[in-house]
C-alpha positions in Angstrom: 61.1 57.2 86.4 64.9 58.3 86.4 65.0 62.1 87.4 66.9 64.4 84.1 69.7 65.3 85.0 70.2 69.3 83.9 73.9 70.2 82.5 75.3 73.3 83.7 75.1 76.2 80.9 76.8 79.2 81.6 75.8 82.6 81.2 78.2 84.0 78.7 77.5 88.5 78.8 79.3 91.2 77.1 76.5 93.7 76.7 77.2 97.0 77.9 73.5 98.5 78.9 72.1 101.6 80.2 69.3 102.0 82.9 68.2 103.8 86.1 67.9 103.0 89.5 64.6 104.3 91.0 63.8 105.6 94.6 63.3 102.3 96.3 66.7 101.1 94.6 64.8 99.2 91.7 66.0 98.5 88.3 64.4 97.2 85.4 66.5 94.4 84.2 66.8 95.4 80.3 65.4 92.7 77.6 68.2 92.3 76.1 69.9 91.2 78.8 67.0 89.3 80.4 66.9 87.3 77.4 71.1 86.3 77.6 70.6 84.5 81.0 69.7 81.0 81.3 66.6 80.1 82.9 68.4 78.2 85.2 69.5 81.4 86.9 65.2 80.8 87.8 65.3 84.7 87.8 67.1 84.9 90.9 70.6 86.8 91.6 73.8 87.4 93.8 74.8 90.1 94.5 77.6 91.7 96.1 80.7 94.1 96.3 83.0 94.7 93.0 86.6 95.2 93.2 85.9 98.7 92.0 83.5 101.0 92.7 80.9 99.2 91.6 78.9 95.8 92.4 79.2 92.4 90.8 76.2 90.5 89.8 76.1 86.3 89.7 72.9 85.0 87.6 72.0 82.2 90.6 73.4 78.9 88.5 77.4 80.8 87.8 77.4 81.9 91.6 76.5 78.4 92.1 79.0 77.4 89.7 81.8 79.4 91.0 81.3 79.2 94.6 81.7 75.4 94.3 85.0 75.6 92.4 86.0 78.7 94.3 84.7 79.0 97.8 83.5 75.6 98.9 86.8 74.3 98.9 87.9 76.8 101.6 88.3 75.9 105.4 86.4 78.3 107.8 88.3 77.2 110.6 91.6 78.1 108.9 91.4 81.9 109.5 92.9 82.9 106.1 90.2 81.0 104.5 87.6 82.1 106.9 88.8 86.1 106.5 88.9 85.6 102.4 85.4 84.1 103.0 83.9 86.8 104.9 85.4 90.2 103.1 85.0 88.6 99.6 81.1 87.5 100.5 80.8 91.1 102.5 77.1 92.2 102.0 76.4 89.4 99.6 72.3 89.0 98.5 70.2 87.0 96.7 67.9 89.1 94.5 64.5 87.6 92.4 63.5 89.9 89.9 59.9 90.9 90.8 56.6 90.4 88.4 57.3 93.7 87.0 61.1 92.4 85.9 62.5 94.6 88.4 65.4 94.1 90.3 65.5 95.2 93.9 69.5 96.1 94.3 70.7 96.1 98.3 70.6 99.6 99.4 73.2 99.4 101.4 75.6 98.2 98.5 74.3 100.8 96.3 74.6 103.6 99.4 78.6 101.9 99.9 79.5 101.9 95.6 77.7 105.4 95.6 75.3 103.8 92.9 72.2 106.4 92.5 70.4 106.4 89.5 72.1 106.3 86.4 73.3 103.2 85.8 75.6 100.8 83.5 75.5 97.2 83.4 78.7 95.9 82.3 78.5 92.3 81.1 81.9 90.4 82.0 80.9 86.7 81.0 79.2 84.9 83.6 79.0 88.2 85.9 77.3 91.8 85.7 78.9 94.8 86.8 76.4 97.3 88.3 78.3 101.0 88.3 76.7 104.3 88.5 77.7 105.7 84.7 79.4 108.4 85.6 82.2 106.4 87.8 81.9 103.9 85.0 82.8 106.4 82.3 85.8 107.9 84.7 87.3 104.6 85.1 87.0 104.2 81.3 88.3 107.1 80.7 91.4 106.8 83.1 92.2 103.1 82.0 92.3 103.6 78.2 95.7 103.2 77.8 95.8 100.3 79.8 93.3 98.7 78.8 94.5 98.8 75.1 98.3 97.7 76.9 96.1 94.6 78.3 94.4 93.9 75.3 97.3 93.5 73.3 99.0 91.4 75.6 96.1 89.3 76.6 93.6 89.2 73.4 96.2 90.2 70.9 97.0 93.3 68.6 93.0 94.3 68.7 93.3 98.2 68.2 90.4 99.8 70.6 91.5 103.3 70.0 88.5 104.1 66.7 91.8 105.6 65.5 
């Protein structure tokens, strides 16, 4: 019997969601962003360091995904690709959320993006931010005009301002 072959479907997130980080670094993945990921992602994660000061988080199938069009391509014996490699996959992890639906984030990471307890996750498509809310409000808050500058260039005269 031929083996089914499984298409790729992407995890597409914009939800902006609120939760805390407990004492062992645990978060409770929220429901309504449990129920956005694809079971392909099999309940697993990767994690690692955002551009910001914050953490990025790959439901398993998109890290797949990306790291094939993205990363396999690279040559580790070129040392360009092999330095790209390493600082962009710098305290990467693999997380499984737990029977409780609890996430065990890297403490480490968390200690590094000064993520304590008050969280935000930020969907960005096939990614989650992780920030701690308060830097995630500063940055907010010090990229508004910018970020209404890129919108309109980008997405297109969408006015963000509630004005």
């Amino acid at each position: 019997m031929a083996k089914k072959e499984i298409t790729y479907q992407p995890t597409i997130i914009y939800d902006e969601l609120e939760c805390s980080l407990d004492e062992k670094f645990r978060v409770l993945l929220p429901a309504a962003l449990k129920k956005k990921i694809s079971e392909q992602a099999e309940n697993t994660f990767v994690i690692l360091r955002g551009a910001y000061n914050n953490l990025v988080m790959y439901p398993k199938h998109d890290w797949e995904d990306f790291s094939n069009k993205y990363l396999s391509g690279l040559n580790p014996a070129n040392r360009e690709h092999a330095e790209a490699i390493r600082f962009f996959t710098d305290g990467l992890t693999t997380i499984t959320l737990d029977a409780g639906g609890r996430l065990l984030l890297p403490k480490n990471l968390c200690i590094q993006k000064a993520i304590k307890k008050d969280l935000v996750l930020k969907g960005m498509g096939k990614t989650i931010e992780v920030w701690e809310k308060k830097e995630f409000d500063k940055y907010k808050k010090q990229n508004e005009e910018r970020g209404q500058e890129l919108v309109n260039k980008i997405i297109g005269g969408i006015d963000l301002t509630n004005k």
